[in-house]
C-alpha atoms as a printed R data frame, in Angstrom:
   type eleno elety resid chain resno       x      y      z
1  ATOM     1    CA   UNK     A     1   6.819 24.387 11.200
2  ATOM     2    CA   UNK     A     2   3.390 23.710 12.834
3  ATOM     3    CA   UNK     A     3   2.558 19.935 12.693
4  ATOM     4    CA   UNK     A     4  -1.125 18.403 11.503
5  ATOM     5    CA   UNK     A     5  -1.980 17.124 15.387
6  ATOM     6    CA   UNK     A     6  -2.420 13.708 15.823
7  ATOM     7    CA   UNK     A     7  -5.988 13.710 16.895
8  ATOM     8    CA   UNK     A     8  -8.232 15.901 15.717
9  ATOM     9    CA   UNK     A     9 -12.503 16.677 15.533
10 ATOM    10    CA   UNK     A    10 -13.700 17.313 11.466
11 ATOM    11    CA   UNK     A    11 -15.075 20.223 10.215
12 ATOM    12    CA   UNK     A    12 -17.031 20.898  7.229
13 ATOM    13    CA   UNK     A    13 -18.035 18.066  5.344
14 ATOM    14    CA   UNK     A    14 -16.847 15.714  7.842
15 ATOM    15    CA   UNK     A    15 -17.697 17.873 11.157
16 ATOM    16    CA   UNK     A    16 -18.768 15.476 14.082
17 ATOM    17    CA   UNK     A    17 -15.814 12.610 12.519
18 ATOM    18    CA   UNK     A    18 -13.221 12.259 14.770
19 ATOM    19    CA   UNK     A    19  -9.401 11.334 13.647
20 ATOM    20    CA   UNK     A    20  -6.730  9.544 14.839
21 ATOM    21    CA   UNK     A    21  -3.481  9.037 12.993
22 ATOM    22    CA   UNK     A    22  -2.300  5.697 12.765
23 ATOM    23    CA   UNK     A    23   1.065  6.391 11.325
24 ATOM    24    CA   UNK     A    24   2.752  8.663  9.022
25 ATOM    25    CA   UNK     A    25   6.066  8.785  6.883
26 ATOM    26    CA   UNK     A    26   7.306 12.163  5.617
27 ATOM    27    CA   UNK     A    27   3.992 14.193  4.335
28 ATOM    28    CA   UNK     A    28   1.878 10.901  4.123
29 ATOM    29    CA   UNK     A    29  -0.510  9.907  6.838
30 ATOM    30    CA   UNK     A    30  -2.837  6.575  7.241
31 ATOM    31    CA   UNK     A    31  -5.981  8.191  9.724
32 ATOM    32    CA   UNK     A    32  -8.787  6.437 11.244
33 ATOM    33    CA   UNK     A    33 -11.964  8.249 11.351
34 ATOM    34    CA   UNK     A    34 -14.589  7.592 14.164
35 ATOM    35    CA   UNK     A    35 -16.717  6.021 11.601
36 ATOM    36    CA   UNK     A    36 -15.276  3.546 10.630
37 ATOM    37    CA   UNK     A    37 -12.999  4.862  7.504
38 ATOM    38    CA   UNK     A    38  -9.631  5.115  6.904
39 ATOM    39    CA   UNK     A    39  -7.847  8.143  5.069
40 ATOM    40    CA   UNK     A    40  -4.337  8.065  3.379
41 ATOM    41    CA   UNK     A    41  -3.568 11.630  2.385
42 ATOM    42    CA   UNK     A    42  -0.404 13.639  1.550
43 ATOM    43    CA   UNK     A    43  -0.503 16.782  4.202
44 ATOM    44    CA   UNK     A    44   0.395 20.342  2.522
45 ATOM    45    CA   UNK     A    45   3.219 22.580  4.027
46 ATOM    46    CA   UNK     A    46   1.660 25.769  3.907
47 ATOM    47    CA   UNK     A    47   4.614 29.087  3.796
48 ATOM    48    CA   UNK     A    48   4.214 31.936  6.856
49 ATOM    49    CA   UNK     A    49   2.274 34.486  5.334
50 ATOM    50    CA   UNK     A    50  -0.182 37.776  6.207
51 ATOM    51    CA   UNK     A    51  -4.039 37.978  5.348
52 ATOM    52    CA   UNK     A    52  -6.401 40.363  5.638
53 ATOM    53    CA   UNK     A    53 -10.147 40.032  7.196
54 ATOM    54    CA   UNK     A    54 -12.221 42.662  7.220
55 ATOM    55    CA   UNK     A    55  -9.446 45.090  7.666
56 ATOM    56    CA   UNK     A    56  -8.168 42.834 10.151
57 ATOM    57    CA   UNK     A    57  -4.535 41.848  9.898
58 ATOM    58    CA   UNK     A    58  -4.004 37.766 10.966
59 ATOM    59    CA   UNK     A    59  -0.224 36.379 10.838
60 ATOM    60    CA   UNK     A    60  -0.115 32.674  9.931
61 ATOM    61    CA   UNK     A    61   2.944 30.538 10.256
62 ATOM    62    CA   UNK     A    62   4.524 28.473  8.549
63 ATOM    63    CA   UNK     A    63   2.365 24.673  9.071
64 ATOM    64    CA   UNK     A    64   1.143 21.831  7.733
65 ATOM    65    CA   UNK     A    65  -2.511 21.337  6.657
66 ATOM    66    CA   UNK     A    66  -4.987 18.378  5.925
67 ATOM    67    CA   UNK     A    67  -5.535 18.583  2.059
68 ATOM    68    CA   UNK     A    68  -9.401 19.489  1.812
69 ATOM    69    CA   UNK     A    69 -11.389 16.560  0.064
70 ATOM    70    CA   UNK     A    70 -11.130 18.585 -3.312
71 ATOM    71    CA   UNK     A    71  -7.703 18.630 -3.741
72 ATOM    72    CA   UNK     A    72  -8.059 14.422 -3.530
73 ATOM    73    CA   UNK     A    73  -8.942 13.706 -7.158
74 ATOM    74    CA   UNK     A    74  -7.619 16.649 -8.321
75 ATOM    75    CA   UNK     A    75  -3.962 16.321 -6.943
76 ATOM    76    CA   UNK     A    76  -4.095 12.488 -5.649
77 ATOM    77    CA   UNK     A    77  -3.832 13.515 -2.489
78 ATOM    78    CA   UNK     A    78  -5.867 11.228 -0.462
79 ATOM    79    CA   UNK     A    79  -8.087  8.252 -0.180
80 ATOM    80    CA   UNK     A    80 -11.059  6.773  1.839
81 ATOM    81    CA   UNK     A    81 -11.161  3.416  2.456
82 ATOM    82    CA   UNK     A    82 -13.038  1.177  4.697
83 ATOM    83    CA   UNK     A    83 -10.570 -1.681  5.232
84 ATOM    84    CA   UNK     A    84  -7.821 -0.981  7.217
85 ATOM    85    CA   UNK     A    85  -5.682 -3.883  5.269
86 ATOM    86    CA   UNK     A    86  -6.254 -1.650  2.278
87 ATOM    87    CA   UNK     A    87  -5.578  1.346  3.307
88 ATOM    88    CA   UNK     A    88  -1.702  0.307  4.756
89 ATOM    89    CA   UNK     A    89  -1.259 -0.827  1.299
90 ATOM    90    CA   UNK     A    90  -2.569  2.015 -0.123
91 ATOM    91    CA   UNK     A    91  -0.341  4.258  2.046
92 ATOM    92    CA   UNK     A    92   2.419  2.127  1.420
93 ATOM    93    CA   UNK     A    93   2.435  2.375 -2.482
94 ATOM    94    CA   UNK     A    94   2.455  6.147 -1.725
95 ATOM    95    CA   UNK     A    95   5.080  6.117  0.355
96 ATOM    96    CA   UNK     A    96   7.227  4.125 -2.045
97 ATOM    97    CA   UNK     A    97   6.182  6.181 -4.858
């Protein structure tokens, strides 16, 4: 299994944010984004599979993956928060389920 790194540069709707994860338990993570945000979020295990690109084959293995900011509200996977003292109790609650 391919881990989420630990650092990592945004793309999409938060390219130019950077991350740095602050802790994690299991598939939950507490990040702190360059700008001043925090994000709890549930990563997604993602099976090996085979795609297709314009005729092109690409093998993908089997990883973990930052839930995109649509799955948040529609899966509860994530949260941004500007306190950090929110955010660990946020993660905690979703740790402890």
């Amino acid at each position: 299994m391919i881990k989420v790194e630990k650092e990592f540069k945004g793309k999409g709707e938060v390219s130019g944010i950077n991350f740095s994860q602050v802790k994690r338990e299991g598939l939950w993570c507490l990040y702190k984004r360059s700008d001043g945000y925090y994000e709890v979020v549930k990563l997604q295990e993602r099976q090996a599979g085979i795609a297709y690109f314009s005729g092109v084959k690409v093998e993908f293995k089997e990883r973990e993956s930052y839930p995109t900011g649509e799955s948040w509200s529609l899966n509860g996977h994530g949260a941004c928060i500007r306190s950090l003292e929110k955010a660990n109790a946020i993660f905690k609650q979703r740790v402890n389920g």
